[in-house]
Every structure is written in C-alpha cells, then in structure tokens.
C-alpha positions in Angstrom: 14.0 -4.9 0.7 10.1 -3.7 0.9 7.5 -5.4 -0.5 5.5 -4.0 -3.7 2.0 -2.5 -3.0 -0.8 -2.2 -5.4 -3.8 0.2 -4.8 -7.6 -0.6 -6.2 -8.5 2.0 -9.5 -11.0 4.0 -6.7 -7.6 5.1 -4.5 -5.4 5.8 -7.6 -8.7 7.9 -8.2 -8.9 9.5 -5.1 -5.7 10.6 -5.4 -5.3 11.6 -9.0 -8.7 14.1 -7.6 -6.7 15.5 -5.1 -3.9 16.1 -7.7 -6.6 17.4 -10.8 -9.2 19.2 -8.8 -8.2 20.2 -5.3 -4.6 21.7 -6.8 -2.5 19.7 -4.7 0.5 19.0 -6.3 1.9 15.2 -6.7 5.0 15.7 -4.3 2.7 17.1 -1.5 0.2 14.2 -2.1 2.9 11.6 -2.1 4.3 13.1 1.2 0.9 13.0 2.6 0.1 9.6 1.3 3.3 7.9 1.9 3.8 7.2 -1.8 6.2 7.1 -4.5 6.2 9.8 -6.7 6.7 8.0 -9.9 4.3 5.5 -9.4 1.8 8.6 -8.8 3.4 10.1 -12.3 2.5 6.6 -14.0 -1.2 6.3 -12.7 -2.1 10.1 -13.9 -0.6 9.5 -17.7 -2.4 6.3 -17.9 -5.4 8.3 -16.3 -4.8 11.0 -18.8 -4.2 8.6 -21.9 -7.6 6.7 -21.2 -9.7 10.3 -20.9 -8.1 11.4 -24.1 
C-alpha cells in the first residue's frame, strides 16, 4: 500500500498552468508528473469553482 502525498497550493498551481495555458492536457501532465489523474481533475474544479 503507498502512502498519500499532498502537494503545497504553488505546485497544484504549477500544474493546473501547464494544463490552462500551455495546452497540455491532464493525462500527459500526470504522466509527466507521476500523478494521479483524478486528484489532478479535483484540484482544477476546486481551482475553477474559487475563480468563478
């Protein structure tokens, strides 16, 4: 079983950037990244909500 990571608001950031304005799409930044897609999915809606 792996442990749980968390990531500081500037790298959820960083990658919701890549994602918004460098046109990457969130598979190809969680393959790059090493992450999980849906917890990439769940920082851009709350990302989204709060800008709204």
């Amino acid at each position: 079983m792996s442990t749980r990571r968390s990531f500081d608001a500037e790298f959820k950031l960083q990658i919701i950037r890549m994602i918004r304005e460098d046109g990457l799409s969130v598979t190809q930044v969680c393959r790059e990244q090493g992450l999980v897609d849906s917890a990439v999915r769940r920082s851009l809606a709350q990302y989204d909500a709060e800008q709204a």
